[in-house]
PyMOL Python script that loads the backbone (N, CA, C, O; Angstrom):
from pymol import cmd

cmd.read_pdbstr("""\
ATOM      1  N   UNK A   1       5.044 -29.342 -68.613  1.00  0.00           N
ATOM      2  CA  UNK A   1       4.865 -27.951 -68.247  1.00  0.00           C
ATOM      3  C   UNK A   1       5.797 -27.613 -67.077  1.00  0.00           C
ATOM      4  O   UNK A   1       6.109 -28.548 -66.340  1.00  0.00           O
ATOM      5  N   UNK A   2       6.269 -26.416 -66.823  1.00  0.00           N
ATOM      6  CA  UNK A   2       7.250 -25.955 -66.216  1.00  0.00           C
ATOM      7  C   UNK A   2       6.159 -25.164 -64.923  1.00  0.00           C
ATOM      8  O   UNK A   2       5.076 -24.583 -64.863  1.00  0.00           O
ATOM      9  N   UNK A   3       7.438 -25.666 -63.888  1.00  0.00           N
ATOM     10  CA  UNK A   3       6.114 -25.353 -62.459  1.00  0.00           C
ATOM     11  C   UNK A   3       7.241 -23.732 -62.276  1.00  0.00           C
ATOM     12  O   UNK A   3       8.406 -23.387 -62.472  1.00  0.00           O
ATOM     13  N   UNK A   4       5.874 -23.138 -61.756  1.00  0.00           N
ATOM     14  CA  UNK A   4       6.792 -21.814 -61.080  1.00  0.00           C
ATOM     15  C   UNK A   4       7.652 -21.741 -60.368  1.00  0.00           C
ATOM     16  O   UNK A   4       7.659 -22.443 -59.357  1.00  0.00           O
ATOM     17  N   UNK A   5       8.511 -21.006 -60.604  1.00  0.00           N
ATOM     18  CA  UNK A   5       9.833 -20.757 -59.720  1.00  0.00           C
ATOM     19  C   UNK A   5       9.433 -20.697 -57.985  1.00  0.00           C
ATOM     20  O   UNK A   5      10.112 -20.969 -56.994  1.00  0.00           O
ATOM     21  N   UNK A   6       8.402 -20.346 -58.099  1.00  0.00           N
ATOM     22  CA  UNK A   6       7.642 -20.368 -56.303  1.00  0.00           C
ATOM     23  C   UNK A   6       7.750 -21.475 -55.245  1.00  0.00           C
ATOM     24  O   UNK A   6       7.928 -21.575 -54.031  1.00  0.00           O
ATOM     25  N   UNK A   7       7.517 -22.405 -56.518  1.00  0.00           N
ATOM     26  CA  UNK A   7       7.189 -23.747 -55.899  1.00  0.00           C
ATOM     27  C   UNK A   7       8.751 -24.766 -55.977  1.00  0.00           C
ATOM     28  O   UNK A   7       8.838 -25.990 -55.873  1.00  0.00           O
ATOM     29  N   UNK A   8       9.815 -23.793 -56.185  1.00  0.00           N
ATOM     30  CA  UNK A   8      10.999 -24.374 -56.369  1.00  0.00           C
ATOM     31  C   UNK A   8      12.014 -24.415 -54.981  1.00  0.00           C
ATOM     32  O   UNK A   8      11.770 -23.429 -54.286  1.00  0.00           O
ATOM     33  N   UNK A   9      13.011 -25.223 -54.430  1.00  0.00           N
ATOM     34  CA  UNK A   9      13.612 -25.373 -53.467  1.00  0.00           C
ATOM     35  C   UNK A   9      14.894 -23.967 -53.755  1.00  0.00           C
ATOM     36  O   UNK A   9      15.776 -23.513 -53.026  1.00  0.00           O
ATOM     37  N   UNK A  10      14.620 -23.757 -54.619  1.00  0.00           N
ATOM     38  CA  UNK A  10      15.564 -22.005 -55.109  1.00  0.00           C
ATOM     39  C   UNK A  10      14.613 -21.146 -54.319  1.00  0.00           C
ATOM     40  O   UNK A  10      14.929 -20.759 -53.194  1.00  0.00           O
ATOM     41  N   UNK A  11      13.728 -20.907 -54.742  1.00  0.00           N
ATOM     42  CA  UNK A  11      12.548 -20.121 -54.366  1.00  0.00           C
ATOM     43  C   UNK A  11      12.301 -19.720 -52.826  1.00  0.00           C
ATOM     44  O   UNK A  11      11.998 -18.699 -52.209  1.00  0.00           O
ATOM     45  N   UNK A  12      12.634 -21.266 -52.489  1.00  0.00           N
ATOM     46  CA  UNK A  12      12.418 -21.560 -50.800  1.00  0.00           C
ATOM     47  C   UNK A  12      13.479 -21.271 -50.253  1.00  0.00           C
ATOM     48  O   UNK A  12      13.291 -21.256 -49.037  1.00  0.00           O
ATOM     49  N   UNK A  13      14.910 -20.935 -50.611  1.00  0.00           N
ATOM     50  CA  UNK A  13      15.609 -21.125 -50.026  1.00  0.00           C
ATOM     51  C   UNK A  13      15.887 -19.371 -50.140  1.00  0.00           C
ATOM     52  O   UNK A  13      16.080 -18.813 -49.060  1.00  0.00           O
ATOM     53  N   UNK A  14      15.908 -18.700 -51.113  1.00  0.00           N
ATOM     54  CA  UNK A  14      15.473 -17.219 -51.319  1.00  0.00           C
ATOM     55  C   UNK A  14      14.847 -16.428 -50.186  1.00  0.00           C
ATOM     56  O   UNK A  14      15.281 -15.472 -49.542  1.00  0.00           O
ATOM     57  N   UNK A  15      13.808 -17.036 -50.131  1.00  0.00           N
ATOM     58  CA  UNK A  15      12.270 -16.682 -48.713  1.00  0.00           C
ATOM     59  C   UNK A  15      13.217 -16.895 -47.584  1.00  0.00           C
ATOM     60  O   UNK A  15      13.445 -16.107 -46.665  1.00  0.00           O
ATOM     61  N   UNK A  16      13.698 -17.985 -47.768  1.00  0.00           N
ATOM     62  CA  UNK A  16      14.424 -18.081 -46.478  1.00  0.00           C
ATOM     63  C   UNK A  16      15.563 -16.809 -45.871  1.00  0.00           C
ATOM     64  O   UNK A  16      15.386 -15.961 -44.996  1.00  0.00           O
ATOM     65  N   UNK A  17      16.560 -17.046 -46.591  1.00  0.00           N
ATOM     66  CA  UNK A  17      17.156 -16.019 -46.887  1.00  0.00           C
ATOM     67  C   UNK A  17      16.838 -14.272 -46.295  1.00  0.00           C
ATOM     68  O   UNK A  17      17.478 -13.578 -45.505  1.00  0.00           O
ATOM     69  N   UNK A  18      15.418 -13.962 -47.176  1.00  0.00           N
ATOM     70  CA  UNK A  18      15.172 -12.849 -46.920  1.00  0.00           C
ATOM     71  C   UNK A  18      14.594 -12.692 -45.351  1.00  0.00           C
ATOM     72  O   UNK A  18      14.589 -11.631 -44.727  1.00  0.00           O
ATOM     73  N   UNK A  19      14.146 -13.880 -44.895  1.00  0.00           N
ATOM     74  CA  UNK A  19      13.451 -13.862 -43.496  1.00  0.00           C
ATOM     75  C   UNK A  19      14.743 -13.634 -42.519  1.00  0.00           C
ATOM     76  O   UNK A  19      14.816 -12.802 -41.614  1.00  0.00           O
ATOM     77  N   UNK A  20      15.684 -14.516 -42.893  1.00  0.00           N
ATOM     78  CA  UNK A  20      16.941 -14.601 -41.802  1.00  0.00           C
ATOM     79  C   UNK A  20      17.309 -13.306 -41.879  1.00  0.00           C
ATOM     80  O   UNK A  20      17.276 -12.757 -40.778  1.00  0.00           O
ATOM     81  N   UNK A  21      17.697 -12.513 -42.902  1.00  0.00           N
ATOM     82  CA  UNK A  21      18.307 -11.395 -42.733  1.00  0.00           C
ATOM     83  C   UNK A  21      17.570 -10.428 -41.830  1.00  0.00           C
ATOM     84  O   UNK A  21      18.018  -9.926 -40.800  1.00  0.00           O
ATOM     85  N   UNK A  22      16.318 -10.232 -42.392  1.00  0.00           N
ATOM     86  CA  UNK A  22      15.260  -9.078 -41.450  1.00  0.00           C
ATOM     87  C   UNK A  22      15.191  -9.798 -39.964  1.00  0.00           C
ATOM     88  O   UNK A  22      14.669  -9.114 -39.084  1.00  0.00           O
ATOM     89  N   UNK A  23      15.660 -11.094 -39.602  1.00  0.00           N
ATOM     90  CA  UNK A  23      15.631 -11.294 -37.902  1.00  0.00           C
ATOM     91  C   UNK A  23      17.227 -11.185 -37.541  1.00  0.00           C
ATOM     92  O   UNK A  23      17.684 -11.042 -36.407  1.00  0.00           O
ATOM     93  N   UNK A  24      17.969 -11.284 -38.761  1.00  0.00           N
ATOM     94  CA  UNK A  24      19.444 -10.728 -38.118  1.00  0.00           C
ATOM     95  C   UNK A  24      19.193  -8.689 -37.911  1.00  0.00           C
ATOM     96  O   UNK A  24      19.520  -7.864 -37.058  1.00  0.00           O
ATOM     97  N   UNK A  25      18.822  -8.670 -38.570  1.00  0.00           N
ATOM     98  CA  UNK A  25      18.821  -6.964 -38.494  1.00  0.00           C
ATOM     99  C   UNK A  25      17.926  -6.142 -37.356  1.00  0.00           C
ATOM    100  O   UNK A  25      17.883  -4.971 -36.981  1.00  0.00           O
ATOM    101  N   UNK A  26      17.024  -7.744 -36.898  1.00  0.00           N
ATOM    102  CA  UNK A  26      15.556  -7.371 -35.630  1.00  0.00           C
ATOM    103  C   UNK A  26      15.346  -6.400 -35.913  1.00  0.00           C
ATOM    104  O   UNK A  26      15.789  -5.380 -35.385  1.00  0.00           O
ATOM    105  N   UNK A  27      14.270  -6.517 -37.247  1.00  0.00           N
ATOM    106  CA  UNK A  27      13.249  -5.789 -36.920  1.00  0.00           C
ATOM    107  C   UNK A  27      11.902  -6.634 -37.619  1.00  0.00           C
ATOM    108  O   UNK A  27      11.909  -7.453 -38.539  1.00  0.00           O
ATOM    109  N   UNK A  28      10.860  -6.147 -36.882  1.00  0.00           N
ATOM    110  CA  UNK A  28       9.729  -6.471 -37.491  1.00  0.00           C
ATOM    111  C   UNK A  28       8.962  -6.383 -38.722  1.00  0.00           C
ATOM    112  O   UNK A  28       9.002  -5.334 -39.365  1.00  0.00           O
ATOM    113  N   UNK A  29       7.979  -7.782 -39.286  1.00  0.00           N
ATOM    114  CA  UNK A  29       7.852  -7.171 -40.981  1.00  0.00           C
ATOM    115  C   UNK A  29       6.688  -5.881 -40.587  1.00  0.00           C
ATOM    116  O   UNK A  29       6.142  -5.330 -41.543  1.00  0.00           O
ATOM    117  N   UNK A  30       6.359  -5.459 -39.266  1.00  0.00           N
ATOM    118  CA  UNK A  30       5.674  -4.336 -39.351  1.00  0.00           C
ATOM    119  C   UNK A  30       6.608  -3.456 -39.671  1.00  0.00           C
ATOM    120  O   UNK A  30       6.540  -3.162 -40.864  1.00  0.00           O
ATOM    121  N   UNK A  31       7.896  -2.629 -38.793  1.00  0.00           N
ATOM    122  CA  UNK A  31       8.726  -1.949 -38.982  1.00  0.00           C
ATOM    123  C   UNK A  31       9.001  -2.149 -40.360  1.00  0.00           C
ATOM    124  O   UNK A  31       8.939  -1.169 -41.103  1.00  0.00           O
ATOM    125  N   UNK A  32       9.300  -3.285 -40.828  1.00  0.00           N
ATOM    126  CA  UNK A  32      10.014  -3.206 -42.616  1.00  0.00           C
ATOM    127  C   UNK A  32       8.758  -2.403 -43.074  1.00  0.00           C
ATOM    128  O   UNK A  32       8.972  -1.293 -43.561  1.00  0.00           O
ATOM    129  N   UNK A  33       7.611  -2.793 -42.982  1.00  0.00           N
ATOM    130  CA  UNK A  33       6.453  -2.525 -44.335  1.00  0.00           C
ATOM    131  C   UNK A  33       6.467  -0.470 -43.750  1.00  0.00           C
ATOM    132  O   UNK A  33       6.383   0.415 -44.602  1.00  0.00           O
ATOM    133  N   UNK A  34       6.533  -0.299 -42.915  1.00  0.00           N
ATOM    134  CA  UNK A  34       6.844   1.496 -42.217  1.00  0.00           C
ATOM    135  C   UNK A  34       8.047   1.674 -43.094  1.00  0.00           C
ATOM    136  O   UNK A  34       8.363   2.852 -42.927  1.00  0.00           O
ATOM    137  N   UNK A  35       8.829   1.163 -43.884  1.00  0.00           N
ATOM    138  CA  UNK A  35      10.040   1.791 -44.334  1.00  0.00           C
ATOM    139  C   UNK A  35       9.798   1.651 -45.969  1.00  0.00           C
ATOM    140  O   UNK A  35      10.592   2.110 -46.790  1.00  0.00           O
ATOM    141  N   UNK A  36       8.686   1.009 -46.284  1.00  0.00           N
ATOM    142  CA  UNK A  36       8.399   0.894 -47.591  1.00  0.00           C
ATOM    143  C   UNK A  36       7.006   1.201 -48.385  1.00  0.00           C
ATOM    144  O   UNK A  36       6.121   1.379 -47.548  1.00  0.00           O
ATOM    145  N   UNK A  37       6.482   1.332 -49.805  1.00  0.00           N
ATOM    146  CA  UNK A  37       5.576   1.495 -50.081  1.00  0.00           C
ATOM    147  C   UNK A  37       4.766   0.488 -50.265  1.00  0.00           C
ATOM    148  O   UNK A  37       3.807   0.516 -51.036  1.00  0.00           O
ATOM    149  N   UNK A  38       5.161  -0.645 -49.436  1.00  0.00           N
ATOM    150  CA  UNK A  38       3.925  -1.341 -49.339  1.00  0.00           C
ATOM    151  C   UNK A  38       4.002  -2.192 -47.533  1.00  0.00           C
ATOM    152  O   UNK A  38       5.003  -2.049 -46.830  1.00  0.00           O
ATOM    153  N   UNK A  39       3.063  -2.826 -47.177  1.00  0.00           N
ATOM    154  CA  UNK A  39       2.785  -2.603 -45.751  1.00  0.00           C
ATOM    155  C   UNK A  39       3.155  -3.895 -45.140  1.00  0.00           C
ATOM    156  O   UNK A  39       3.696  -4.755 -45.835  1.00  0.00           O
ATOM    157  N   UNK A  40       2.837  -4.143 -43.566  1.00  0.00           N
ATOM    158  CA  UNK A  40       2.809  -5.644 -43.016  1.00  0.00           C
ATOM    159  C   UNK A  40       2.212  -6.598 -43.731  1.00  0.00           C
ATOM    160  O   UNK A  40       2.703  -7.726 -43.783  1.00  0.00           O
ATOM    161  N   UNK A  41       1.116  -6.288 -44.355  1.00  0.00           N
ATOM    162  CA  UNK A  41       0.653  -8.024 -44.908  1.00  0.00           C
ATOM    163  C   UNK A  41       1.371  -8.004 -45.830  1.00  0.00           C
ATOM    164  O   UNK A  41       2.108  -8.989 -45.779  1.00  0.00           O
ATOM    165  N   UNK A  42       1.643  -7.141 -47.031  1.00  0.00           N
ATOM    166  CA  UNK A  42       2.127  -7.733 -47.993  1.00  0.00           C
ATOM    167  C   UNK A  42       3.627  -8.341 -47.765  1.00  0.00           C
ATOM    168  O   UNK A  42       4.042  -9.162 -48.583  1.00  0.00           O
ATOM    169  N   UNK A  43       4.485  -7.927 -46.608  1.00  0.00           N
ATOM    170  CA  UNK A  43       6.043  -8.247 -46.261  1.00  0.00           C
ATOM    171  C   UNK A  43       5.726  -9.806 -45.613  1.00  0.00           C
ATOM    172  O   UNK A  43       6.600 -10.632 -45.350  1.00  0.00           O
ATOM    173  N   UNK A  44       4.404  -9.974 -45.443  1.00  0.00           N
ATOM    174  CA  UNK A  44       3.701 -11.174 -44.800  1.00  0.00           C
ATOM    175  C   UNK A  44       3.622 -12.655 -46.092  1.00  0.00           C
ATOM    176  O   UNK A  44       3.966 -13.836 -46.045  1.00  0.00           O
ATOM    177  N   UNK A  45       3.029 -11.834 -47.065  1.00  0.00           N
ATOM    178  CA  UNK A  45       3.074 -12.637 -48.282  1.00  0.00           C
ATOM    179  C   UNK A  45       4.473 -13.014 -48.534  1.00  0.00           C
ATOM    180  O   UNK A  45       5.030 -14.106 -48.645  1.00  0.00           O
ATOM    181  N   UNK A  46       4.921 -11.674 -48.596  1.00  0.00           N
ATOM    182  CA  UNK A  46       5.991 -12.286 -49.583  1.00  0.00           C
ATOM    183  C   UNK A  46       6.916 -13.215 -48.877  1.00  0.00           C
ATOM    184  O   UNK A  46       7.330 -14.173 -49.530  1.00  0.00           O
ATOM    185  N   UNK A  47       7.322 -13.070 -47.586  1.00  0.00           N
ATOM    186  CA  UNK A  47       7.767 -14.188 -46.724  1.00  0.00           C
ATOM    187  C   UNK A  47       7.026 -15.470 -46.804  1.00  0.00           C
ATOM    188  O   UNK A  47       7.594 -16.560 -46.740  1.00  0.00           O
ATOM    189  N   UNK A  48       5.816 -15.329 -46.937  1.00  0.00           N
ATOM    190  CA  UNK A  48       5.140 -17.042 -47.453  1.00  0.00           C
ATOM    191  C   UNK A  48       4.708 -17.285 -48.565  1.00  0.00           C
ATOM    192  O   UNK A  48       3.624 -17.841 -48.741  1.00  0.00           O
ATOM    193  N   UNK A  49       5.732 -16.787 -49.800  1.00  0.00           N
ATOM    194  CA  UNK A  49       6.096 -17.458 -51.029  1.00  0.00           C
ATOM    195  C   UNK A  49       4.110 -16.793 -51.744  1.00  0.00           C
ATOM    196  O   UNK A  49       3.590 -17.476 -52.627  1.00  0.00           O
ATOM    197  N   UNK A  50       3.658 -16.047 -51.425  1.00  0.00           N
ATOM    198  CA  UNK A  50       2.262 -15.816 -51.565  1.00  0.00           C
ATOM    199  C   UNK A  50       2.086 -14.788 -52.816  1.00  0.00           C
ATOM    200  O   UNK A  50       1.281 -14.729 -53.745  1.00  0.00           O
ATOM    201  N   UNK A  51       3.114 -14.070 -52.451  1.00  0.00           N
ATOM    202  CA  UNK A  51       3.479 -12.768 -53.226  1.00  0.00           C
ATOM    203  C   UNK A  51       4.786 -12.574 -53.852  1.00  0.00           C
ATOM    204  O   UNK A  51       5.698 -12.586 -53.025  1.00  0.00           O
ATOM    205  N   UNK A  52       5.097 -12.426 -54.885  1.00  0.00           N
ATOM    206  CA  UNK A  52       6.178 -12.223 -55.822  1.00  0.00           C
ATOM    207  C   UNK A  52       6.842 -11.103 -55.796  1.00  0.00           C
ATOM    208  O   UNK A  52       6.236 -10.187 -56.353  1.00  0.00           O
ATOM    209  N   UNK A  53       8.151 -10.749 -55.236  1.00  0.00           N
ATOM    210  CA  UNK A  53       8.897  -9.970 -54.947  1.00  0.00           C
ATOM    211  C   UNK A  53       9.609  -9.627 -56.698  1.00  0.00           C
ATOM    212  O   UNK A  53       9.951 -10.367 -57.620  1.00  0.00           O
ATOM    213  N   UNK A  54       9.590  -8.529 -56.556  1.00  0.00           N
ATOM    214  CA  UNK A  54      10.534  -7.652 -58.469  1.00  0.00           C
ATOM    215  C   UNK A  54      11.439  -7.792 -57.951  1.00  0.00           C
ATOM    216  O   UNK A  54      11.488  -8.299 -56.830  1.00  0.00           O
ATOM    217  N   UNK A  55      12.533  -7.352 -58.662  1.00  0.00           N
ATOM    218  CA  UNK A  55      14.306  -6.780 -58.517  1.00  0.00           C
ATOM    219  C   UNK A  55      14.040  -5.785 -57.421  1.00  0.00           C
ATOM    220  O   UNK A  55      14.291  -5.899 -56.222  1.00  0.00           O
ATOM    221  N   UNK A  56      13.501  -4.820 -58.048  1.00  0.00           N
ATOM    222  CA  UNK A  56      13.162  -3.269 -57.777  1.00  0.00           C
ATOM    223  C   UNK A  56      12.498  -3.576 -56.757  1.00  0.00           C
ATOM    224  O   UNK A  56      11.900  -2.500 -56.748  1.00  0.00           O
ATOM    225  N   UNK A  57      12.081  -4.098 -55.896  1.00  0.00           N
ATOM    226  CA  UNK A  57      11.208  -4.340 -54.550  1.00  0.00           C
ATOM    227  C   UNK A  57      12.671  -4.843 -53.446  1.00  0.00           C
ATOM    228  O   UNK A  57      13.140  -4.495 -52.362  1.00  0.00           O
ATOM    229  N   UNK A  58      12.955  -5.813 -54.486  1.00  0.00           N
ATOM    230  CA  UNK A  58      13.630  -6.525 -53.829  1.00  0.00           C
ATOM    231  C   UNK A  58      15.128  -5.504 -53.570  1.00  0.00           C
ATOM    232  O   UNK A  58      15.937  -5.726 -52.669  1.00  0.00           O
ATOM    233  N   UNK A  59      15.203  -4.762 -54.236  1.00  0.00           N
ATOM    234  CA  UNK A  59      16.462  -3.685 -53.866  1.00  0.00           C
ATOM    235  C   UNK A  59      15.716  -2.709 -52.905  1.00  0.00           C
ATOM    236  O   UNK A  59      16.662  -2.233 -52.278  1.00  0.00           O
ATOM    237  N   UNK A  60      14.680  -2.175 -52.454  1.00  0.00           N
ATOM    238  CA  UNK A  60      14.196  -1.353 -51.768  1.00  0.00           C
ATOM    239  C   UNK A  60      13.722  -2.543 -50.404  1.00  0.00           C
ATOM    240  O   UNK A  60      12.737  -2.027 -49.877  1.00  0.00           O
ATOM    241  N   UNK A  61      13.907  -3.300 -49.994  1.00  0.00           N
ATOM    242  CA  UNK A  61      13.870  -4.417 -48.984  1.00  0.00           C
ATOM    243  C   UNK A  61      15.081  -4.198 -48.584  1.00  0.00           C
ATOM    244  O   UNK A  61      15.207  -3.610 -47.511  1.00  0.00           O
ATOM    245  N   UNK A  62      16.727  -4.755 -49.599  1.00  0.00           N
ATOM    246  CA  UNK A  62      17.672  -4.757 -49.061  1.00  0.00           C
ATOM    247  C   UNK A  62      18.283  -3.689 -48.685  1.00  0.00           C
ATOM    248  O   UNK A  62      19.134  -3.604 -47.800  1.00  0.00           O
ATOM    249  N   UNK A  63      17.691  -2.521 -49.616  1.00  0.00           N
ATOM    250  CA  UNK A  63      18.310  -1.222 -48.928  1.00  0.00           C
ATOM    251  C   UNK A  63      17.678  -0.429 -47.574  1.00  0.00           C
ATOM    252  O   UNK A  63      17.899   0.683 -47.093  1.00  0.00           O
ATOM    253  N   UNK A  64      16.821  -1.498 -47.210  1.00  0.00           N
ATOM    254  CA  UNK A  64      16.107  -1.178 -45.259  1.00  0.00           C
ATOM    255  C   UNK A  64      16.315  -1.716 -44.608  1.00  0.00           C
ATOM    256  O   UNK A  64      16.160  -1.415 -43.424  1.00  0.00           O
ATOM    257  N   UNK A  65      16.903  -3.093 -45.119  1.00  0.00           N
ATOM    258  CA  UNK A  65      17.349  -4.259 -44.549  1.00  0.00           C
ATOM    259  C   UNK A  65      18.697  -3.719 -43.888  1.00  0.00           C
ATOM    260  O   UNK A  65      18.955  -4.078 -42.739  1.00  0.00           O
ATOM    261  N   UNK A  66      19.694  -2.743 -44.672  1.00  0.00           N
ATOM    262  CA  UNK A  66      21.188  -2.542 -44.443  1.00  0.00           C
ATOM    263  C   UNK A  66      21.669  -3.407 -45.507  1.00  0.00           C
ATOM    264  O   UNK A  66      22.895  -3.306 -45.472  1.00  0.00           O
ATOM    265  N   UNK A  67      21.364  -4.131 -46.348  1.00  0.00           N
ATOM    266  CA  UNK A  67      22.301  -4.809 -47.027  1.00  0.00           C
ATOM    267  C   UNK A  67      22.435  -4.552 -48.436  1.00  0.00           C
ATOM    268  O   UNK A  67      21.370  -4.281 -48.989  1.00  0.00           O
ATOM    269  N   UNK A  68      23.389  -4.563 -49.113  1.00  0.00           N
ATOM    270  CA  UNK A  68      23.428  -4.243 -50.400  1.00  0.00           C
ATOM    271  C   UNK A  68      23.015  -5.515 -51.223  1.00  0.00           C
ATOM    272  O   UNK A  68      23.354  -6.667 -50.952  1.00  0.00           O
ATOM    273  N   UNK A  69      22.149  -5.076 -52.375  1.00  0.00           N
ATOM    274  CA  UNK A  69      21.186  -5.789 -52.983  1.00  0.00           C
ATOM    275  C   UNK A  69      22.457  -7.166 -53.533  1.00  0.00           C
ATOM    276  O   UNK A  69      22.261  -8.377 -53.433  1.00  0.00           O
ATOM    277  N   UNK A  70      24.031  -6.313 -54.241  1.00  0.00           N
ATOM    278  CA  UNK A  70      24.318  -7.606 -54.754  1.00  0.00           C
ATOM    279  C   UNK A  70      25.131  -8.436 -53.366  1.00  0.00           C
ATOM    280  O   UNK A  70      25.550  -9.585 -53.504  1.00  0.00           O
ATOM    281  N   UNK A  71      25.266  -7.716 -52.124  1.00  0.00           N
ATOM    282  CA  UNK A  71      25.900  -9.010 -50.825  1.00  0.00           C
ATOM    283  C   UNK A  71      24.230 -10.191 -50.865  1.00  0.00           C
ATOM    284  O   UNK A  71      24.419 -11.407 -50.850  1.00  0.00           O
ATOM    285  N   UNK A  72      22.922  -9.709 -50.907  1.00  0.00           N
ATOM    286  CA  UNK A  72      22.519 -10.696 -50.782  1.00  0.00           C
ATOM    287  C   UNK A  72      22.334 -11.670 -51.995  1.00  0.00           C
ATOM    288  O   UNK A  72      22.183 -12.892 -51.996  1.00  0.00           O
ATOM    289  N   UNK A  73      22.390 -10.789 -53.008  1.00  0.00           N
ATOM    290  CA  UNK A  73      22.448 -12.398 -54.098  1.00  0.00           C
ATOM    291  C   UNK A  73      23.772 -12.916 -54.213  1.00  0.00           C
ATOM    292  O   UNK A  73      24.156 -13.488 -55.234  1.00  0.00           O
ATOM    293  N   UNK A  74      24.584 -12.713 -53.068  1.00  0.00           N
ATOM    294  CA  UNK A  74      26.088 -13.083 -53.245  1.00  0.00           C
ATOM    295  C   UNK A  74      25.651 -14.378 -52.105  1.00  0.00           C
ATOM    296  O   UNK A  74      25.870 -15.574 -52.294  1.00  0.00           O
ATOM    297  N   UNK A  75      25.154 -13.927 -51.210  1.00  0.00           N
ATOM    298  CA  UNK A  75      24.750 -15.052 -50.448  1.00  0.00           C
ATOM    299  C   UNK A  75      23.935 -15.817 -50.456  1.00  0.00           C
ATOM    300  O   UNK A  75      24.049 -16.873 -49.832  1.00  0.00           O
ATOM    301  N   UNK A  76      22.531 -15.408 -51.395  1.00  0.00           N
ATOM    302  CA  UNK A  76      22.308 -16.797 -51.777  1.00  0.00           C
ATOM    303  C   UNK A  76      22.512 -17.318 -53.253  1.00  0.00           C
ATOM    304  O   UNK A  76      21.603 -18.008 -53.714  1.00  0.00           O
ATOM    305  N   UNK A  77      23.605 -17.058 -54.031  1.00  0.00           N
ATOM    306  CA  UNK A  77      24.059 -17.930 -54.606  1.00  0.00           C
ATOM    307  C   UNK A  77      24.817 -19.084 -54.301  1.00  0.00           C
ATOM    308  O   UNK A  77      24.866 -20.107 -54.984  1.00  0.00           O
ATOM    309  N   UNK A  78      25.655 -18.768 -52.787  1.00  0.00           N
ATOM    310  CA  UNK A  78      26.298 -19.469 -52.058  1.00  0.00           C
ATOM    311  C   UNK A  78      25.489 -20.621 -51.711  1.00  0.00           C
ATOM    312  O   UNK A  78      25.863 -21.779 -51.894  1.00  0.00           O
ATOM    313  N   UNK A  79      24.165 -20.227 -51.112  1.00  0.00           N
ATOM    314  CA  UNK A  79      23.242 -21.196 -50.333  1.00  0.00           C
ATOM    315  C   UNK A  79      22.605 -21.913 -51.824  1.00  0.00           C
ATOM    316  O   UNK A  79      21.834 -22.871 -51.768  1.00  0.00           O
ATOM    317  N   UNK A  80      22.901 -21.505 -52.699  1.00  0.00           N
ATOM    318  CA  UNK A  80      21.772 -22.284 -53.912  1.00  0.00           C
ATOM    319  C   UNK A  80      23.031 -23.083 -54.293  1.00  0.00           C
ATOM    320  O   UNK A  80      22.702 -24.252 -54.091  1.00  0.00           O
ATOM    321  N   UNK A  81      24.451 -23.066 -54.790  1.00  0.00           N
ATOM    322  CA  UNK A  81      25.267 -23.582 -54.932  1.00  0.00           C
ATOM    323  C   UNK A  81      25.201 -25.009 -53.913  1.00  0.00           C
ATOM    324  O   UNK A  81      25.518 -26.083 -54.425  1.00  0.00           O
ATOM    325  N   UNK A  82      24.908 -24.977 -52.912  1.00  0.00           N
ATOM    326  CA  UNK A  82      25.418 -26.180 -51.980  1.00  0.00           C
ATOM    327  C   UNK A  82      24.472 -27.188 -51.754  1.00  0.00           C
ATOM    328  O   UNK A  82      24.647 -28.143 -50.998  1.00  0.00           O
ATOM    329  N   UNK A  83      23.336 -26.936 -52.505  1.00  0.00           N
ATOM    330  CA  UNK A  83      21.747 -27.490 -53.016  1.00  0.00           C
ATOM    331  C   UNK A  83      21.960 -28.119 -54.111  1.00  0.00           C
ATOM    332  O   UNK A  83      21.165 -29.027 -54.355  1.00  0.00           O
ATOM    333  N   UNK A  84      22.980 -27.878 -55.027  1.00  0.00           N
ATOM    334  CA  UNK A  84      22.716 -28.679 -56.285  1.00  0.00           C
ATOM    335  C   UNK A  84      23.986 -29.958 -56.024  1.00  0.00           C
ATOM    336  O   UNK A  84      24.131 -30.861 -56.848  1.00  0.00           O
TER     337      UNK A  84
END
""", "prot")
cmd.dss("prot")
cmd.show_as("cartoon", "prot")
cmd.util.cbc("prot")
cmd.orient("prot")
């Protein structure tokens, strides 16, 4: 049986990813969840792999973040590349 992508060192390294950027950009996951339709805990989850981020979430993150949705899967393809 095939384990979820959650529980994968892709997965982890993703989370990661999205955490570094929102402390390069300083701001808080309170401030992020104020810029989106959903709030602090859930920007809480999804930073601890708890909660499953969509495309479509995940483009409305990077577009509060400042970053364009494909610079960050440009960067972590980079970071998943140097893992295998």
């Amino acid at each position: 049986m095939m384990r979820k992508s959650v529980h994968t060192k892709d997965y982890a390294a993703f989370l990661e990813l999205l955490i570094e950027i929102r402390h390069r950009v300083g701001i808080t996951q309170a401030q992020l969840g104020q810029q989106l339709p959903f709030e602090q805990p859930a920007i809480s989850k999804i930073e601890r792999g708890e909660r499953r981020v969509d495309v479509i979430e995940l483009k409305m993150v990077c577009d509060s973040l400042g970053i364009k949705l494909h610079d960050f899967i440009a960067e972590l393809e980079e970071r998943l590349s140097k893992h295998d």
